[in-house]
VOBA-1610 file (N, C-alpha, C; in pm, whole numbers, padded with zeros to 5 digits, always signed):
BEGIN
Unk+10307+13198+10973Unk+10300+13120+10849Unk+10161+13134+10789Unk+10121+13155+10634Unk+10034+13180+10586Unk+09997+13038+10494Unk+09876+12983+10516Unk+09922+12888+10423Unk+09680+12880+10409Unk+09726+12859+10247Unk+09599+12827+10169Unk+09565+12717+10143Unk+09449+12671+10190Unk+09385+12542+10162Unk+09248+12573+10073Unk+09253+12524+09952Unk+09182+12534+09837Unk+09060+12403+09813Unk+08954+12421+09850Unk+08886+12309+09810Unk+08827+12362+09696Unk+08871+12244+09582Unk+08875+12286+09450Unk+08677+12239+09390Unk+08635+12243+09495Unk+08485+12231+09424Unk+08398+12334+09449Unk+08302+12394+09404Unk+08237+12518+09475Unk+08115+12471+09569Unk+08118+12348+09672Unk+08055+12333+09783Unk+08063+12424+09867Unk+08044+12471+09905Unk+08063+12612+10071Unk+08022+12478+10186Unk+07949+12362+10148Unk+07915+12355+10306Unk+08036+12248+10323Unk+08082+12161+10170Unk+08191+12099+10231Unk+08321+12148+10256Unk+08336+12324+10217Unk+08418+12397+10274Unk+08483+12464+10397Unk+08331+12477+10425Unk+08297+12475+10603Unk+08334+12374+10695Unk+08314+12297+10621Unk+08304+12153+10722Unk+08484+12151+10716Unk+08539+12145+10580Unk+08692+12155+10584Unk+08786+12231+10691Unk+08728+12398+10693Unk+08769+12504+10738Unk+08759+12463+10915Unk+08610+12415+10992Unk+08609+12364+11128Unk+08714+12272+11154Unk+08732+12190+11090Unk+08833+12136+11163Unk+08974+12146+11161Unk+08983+12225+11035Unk+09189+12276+11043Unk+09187+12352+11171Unk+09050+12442+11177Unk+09101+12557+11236Unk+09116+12477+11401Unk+09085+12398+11431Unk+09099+12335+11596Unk+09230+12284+11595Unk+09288+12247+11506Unk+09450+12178+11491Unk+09527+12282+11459Unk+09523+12367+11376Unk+09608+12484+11334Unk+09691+12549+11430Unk+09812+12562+11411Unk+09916+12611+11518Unk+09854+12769+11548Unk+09855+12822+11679Unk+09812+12953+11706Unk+09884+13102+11618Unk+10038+13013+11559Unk+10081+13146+11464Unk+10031+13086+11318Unk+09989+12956+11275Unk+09956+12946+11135Unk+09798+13063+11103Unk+09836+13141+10989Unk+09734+13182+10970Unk+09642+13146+10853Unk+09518+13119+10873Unk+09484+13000+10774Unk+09376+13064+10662Unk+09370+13074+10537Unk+09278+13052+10476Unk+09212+12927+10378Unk+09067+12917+10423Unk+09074+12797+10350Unk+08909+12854+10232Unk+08932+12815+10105Unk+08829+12914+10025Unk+08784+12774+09914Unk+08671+12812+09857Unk+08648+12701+09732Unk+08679+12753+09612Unk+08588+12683+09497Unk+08633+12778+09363Unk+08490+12794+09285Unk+08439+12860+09302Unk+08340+12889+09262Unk+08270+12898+09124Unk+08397+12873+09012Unk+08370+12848+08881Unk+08363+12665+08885Unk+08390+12598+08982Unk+08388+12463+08985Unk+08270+12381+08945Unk+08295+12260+08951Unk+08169+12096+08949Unk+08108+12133+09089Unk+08001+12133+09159Unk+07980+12119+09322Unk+08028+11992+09360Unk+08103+11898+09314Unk+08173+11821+09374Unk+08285+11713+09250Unk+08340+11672+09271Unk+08482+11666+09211Unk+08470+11464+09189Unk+08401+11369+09115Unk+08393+11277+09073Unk+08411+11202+08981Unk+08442+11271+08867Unk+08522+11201+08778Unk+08580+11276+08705Unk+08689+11233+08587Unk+08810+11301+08500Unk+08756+11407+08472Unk+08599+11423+08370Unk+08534+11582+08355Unk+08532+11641+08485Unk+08504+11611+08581Unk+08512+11696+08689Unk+08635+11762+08755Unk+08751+11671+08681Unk+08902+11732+08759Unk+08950+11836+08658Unk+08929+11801+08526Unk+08943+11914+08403Unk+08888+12065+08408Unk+08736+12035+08476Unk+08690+12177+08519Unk+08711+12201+08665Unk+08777+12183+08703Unk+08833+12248+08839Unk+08923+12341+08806Unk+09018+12270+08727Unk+09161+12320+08715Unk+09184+12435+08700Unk+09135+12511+08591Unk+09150+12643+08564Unk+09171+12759+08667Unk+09014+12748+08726Unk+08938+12855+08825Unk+09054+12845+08942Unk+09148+12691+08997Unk+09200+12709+09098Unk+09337+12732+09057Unk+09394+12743+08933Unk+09533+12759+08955Unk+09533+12907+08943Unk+09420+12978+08922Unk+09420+13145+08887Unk+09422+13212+09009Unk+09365+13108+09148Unk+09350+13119+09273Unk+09484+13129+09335Unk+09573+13003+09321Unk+09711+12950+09353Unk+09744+13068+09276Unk+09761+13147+09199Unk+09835+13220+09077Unk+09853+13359+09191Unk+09739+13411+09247Unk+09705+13543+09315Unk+09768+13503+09442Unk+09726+13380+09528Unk+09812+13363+09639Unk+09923+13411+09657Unk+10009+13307+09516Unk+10171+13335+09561Unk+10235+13468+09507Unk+10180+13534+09428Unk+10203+13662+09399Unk+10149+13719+09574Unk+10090+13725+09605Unk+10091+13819+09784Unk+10144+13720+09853Unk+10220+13639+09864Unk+10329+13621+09943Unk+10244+13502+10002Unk+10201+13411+09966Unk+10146+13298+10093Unk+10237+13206+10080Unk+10259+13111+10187Unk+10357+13034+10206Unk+10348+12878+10172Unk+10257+12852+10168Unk+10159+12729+10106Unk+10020+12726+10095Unk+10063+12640+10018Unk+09883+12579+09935Unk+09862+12445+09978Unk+09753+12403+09978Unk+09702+12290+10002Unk+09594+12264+09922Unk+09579+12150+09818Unk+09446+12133+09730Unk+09436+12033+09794Unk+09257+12055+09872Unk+09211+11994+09940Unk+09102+11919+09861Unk+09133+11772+09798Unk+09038+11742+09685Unk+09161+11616+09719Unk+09070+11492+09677Unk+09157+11346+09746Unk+09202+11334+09578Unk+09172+11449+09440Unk+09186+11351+09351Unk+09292+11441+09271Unk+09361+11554+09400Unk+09459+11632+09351Unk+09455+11680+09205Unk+09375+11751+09173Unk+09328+11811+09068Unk+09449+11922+09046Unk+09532+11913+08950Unk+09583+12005+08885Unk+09739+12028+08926Unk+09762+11884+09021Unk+09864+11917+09139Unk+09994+11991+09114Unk+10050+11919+08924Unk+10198+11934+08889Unk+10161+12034+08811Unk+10079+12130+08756Unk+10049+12256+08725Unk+10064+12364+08839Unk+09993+12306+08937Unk+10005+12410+09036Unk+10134+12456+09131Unk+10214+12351+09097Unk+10350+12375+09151Unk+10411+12415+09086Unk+10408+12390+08962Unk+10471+12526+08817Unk+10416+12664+08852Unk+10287+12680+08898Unk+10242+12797+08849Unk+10312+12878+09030Unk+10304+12833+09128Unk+10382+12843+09233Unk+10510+12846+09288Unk+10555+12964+09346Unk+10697+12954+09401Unk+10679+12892+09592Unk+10577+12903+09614Unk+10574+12863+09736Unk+10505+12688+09739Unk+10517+12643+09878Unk+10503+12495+09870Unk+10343+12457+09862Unk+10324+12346+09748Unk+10204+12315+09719Unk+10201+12184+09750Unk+10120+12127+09829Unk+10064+12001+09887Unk+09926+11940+09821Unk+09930+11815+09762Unk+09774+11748+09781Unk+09767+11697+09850Unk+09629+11649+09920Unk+09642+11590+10038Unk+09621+11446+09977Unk+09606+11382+09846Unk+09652+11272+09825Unk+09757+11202+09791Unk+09881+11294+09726Unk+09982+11263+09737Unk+10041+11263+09892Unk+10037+11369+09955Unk+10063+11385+10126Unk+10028+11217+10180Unk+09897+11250+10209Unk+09874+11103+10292Unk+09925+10969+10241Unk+09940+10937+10127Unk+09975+10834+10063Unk+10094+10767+10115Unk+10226+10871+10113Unk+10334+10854+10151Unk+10354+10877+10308Unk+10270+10946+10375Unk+10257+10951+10535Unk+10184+10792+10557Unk+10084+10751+10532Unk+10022+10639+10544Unk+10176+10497+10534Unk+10233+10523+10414Unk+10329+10384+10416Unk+10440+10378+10538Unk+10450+10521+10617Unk+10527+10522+10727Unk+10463+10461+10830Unk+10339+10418+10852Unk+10286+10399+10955Unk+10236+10260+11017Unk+10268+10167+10867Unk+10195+10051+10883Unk+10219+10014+10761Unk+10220+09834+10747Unk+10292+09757+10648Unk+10172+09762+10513Unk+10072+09777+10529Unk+09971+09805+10433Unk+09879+09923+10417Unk+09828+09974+10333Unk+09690+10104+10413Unk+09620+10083+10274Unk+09460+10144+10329Unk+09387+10077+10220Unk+09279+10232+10171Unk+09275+10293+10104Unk+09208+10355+10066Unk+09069+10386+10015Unk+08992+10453+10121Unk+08820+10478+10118Unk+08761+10551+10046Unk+08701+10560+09914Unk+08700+10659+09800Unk+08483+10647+09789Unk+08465+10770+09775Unk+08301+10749+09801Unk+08287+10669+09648Unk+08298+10654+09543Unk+08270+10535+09478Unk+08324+10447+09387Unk+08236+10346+09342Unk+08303+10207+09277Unk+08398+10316+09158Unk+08314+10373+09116Unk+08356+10390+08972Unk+08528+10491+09019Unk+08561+10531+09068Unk+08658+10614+09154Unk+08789+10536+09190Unk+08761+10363+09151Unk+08874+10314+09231Unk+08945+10281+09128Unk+08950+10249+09003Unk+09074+10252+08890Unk+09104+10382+08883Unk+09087+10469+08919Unk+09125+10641+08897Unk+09255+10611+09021Unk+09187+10587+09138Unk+09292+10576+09233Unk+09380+10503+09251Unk+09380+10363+09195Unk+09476+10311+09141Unk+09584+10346+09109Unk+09546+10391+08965Unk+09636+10475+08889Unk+09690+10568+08936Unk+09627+10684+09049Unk+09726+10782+09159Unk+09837+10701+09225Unk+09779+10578+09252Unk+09901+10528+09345Unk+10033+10472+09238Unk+09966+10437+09164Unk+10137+10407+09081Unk+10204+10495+09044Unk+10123+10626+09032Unk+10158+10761+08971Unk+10249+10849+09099Unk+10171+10801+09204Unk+10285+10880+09350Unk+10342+10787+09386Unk+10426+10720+09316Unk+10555+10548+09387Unk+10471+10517+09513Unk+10334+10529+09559Unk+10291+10459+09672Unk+10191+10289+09629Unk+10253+10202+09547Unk+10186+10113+09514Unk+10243+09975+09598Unk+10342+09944+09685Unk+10362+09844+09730Unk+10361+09848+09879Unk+10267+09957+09909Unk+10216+09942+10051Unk+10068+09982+10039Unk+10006+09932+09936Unk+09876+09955+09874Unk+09846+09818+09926Unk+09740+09836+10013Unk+09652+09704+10036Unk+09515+09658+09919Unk+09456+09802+09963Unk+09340+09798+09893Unk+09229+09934+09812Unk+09214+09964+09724Unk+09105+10029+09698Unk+08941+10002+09710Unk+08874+10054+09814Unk+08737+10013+09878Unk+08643+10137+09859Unk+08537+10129+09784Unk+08424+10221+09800Unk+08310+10190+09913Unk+08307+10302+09953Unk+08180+10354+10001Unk+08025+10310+09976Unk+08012+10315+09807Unk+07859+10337+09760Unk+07779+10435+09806Unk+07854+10581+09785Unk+07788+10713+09811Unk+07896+10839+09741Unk+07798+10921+09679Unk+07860+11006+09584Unk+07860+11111+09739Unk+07955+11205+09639Unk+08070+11323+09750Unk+07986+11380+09783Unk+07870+11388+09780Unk+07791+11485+09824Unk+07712+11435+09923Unk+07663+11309+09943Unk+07609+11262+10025Unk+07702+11236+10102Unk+07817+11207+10092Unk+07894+11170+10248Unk+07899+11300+10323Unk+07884+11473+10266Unk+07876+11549+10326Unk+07759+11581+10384Unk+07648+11516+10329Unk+07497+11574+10356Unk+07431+11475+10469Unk+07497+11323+10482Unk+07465+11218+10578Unk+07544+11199+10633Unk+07593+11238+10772Unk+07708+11198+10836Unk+07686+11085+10917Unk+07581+11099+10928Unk+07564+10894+11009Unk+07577+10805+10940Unk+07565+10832+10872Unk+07517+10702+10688Unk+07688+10702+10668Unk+07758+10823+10679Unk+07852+10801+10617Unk+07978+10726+10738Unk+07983+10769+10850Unk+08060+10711+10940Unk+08018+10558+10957Unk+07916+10522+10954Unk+07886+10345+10941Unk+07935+10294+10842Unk+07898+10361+10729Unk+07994+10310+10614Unk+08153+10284+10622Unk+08198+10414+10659Unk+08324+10429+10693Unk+08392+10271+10797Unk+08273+10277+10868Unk+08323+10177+10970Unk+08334+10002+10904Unk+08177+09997+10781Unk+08207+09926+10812Unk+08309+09847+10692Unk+08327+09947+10587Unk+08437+09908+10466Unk+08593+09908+10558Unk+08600+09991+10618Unk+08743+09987+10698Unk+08758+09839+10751Unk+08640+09809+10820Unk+08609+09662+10863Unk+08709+09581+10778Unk+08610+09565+10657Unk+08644+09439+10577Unk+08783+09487+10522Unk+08859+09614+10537Unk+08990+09596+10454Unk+09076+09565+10570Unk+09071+09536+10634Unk+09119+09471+10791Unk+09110+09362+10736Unk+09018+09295+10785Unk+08989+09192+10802Unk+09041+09086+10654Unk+08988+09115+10559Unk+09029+09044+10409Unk+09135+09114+10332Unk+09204+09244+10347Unk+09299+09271+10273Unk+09469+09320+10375Unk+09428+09290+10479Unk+09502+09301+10591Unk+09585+09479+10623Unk+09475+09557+10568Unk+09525+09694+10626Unk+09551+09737+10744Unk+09603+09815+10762Unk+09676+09843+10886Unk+09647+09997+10911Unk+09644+10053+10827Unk+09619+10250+10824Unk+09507+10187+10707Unk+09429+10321+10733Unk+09273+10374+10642Unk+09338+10488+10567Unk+09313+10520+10492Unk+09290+10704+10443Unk+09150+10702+10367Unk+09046+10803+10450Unk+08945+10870+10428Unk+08997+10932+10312Unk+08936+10908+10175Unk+08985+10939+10061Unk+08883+11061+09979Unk+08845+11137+10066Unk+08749+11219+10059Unk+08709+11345+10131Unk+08729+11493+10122Unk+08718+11600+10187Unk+08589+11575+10250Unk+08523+11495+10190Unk+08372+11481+10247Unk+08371+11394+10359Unk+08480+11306+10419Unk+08487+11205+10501Unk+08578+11291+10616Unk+08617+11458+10593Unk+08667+11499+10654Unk+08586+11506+10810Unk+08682+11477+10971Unk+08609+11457+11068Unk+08578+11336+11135Unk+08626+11219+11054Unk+08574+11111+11119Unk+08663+11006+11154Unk+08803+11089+11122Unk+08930+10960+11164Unk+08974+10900+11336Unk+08929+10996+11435Unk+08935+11011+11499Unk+08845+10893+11577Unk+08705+10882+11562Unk+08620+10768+11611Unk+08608+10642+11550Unk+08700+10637+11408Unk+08683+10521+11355Unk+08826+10426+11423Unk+08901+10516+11440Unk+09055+10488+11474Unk+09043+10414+11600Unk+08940+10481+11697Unk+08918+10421+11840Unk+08852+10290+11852Unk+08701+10283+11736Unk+08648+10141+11716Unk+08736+10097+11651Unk+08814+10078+11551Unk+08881+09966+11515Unk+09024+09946+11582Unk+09056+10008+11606Unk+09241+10007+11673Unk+09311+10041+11558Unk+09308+10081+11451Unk+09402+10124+11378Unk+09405+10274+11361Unk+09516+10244+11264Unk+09548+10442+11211Unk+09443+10462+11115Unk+09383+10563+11128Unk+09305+10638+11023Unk+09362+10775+11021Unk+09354+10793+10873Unk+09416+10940+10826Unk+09297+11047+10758Unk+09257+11112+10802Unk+09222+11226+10778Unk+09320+11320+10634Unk+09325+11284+10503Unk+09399+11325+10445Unk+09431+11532+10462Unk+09351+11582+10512Unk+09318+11683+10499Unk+09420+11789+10576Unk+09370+11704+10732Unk+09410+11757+10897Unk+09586+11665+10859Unk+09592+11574+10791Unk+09741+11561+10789Unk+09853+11655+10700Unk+09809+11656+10576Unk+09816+11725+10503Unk+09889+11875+10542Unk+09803+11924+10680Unk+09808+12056+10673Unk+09966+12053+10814Unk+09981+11971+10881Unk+10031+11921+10950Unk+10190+11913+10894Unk+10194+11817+10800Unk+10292+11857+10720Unk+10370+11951+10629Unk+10257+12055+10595Unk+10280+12192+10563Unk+10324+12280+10648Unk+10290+12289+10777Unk+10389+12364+10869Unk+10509+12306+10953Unk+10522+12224+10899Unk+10643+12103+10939Unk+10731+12156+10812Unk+10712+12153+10704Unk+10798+12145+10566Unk+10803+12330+10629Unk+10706+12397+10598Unk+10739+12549+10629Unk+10863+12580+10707Unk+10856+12549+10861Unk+10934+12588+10991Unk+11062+12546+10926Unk+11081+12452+10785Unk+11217+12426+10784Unk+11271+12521+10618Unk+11168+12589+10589Unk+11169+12650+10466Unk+11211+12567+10315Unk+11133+12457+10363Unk+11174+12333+10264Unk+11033+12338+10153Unk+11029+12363+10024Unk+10941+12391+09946Unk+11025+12296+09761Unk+10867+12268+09695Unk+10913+12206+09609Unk+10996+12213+09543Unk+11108+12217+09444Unk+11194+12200+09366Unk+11133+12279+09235Unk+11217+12392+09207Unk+11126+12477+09092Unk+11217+12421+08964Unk+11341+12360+08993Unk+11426+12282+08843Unk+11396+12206+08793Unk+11365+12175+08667Unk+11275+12021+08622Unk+11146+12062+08604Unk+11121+11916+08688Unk+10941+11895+08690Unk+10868+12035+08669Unk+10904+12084+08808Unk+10780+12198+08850Unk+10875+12314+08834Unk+10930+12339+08746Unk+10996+12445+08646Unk+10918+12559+08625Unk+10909+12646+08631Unk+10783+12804+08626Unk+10795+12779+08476Unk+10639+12804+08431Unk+10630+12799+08241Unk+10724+12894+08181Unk+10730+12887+08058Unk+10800+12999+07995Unk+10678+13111+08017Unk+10695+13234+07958Unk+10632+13330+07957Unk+10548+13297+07768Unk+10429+13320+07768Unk+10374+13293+07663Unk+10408+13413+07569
//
């Protein structure tokens, strides 16, 4: 199975950091590429920033599925370009914020979402009413650190992590986390153990479910919605 994971910002180091950890989970026959976009924002924070993503990565997604890859993955919590890119695709395209959203409501009666900032959480909001995941929405919680620093401080950023997860426990009664950030990629694992709950790694789940949907050759719906454009 061939499957592309696209981090739609032109960071290399938060690409890297992406790429280490699929590749330790990745099934021994998935073969993985995971690439940025190099005409991009260096990091992906607000509406101008999802507008100039778009282009550079659906031309990416465009070349994929013409050589035959089997999925995509836009690895970006703010799914930049998502219902374009499944038009422009015959093979299965995943965000990992739509993904986790709906994996998260399987797991627990609330889940509360960790977004690196204030200004970020009516955006996400609005994702959740937009992916039917709004009535197992506990909470939207920032960080107080732009995407770049949660990649550049990883101590700064796992305390944080710990201790906003804290309070959506505690005052909004979450039950699952989702690390709402490629940059928070790596840290579901030790936060999950200090607090006792589920934390999701949108990323490492994401990809999880892509070779789950693959092995059954189950891919989006090209009638309707994600209909291939006309030819211009």
């Amino acid at each position: 199975m061939r499957i592309l994971v696209i981090n739609p910002n032109s960071s290399a180091e938060m690409t890297e950091s992406v790429e280490e950890v699929l590749h330790r989970i990745r099934r021994p026959d998935t073969e993985l590429s995971v690439v940025c976009t190099p005409e991009a924002p260096v990091s992906i924070q607000s509406a101008r920033d999802v507008a100039l993503s778009v282009p550079p990565m659906l031309e990416i997604i465009r070349r994929a599925d013409s050589d035959g890859v089997d999925a995509v993955i836009i690895a970006c919590f703010s799914d930049p370009g998502l219902e374009a890119a499944k038009e422009v695709s015959s093979a299965l395209v995943l965000g990992i914020q739509e993904t986790s959203l709906h994996v998260a409501s399987l797991l627990g009666h609330k889940y509360t979402i960790l977004t690196p900032l204030a200004s970020r959480i009516a955006s996400k909001e609005q994702d959740v009413r937009r992916f039917k995941a709004e009535p197992a929405c506990a909470s939207v919680r920032a960080l107080g650190m732009t995407v770049l620093e949660t990649e550049a401080d990883p101590a700064r950023t796992k305390a944080r992590i710990f201790e906003v997860a804290r309070a959506a426990m505690e005052e909004d009664g979450a039950e699952v986390m989702i690390l709402g950030c490629a940059g928070m990629t790596g840290y579901a694992d030790d936060i999950e153990r200090e607090l006792g709950i589920v934390v999701l790694d949108p990323t490492s789940v994401t990809l999880k479910v892509a070779e789950g949907l693959g092995d059954l050759n189950i891919r989006h719906c090209k009638h309707g919605l994600y209909a291939s454009p006309a030819a211009a």
